[in-house]
C-alpha positions in Angstrom: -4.2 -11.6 30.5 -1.5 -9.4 30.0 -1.6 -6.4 32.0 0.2 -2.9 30.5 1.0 -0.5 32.9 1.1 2.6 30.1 -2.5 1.8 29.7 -3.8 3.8 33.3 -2.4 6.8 31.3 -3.3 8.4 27.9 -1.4 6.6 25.5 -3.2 8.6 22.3 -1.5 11.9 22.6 -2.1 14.9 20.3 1.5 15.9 19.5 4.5 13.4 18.9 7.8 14.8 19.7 10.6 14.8 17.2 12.4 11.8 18.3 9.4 9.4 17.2 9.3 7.3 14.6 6.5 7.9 12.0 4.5 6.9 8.9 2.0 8.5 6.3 -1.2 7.0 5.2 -3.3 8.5 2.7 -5.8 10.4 4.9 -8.7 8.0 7.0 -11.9 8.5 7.7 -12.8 8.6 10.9 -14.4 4.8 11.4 -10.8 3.3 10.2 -9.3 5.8 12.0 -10.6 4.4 15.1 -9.9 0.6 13.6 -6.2 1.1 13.5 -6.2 2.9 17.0 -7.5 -0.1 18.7 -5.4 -2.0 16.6 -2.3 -0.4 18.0 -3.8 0.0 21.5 -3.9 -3.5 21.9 -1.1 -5.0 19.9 1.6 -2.1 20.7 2.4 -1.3 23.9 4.3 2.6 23.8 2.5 5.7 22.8 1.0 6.7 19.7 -0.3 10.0 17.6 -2.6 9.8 15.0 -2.7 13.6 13.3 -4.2 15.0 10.0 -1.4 16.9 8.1 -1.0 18.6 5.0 2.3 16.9 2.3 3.6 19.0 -0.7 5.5 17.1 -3.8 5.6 17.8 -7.1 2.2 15.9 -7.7 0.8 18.6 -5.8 -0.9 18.3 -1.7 -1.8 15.6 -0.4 -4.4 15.6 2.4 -2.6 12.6 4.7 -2.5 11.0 8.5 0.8 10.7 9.9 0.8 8.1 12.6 4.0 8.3 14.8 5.5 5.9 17.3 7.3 6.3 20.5 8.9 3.1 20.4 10.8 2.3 16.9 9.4 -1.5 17.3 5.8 -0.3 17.7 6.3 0.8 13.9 7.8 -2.4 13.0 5.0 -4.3 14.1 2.2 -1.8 12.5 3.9 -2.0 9.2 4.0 -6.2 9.4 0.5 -6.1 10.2 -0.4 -4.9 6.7 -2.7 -1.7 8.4 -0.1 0.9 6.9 -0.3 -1.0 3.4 -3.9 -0.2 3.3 -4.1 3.1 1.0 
């Protein structure tokens, strides 16, 4: 077993910091909201912020859930796994 020493500290923060790398998802509910944070809690090994938000375009707003990574790989990985496909 692989032991990760970012886990004895929160690695689900609130607020991501502008030098993360992030995605948008149509907004989740909260049951697969909680799928794809244990997903990335124990395939990913950086921190993570999963945050309701608010996107304007010409089609109008969008009610969406930006996920942001610390660690550019981290992203990589969630997009491969097909999770950020799922809208």
């Amino acid at each position: 077993m692989k032991i990760n020493p970012k886990n004895f500290f929160n690695r689900r923060i609130d607020e991501f910091q502008d030098n993360w790398v992030s995605t948008i998802t149509k907004q989740q509910g909260e049951y697969k909201e909680q799928q794809i944070a244990n997903w990335i809690f124990n395939n990913c090994n950086g921190r993570f912020c999963m945050k309701k938000d608010v996107h304007y375009d010409r089609s109008g707003v969008k009610t969406i859930t930006r996920i942001a990574f610390e660690i550019p790989s981290d992203l990589t990985l969630f997009y491969l796994s097909g999770l950020a496909q799922e809208q």
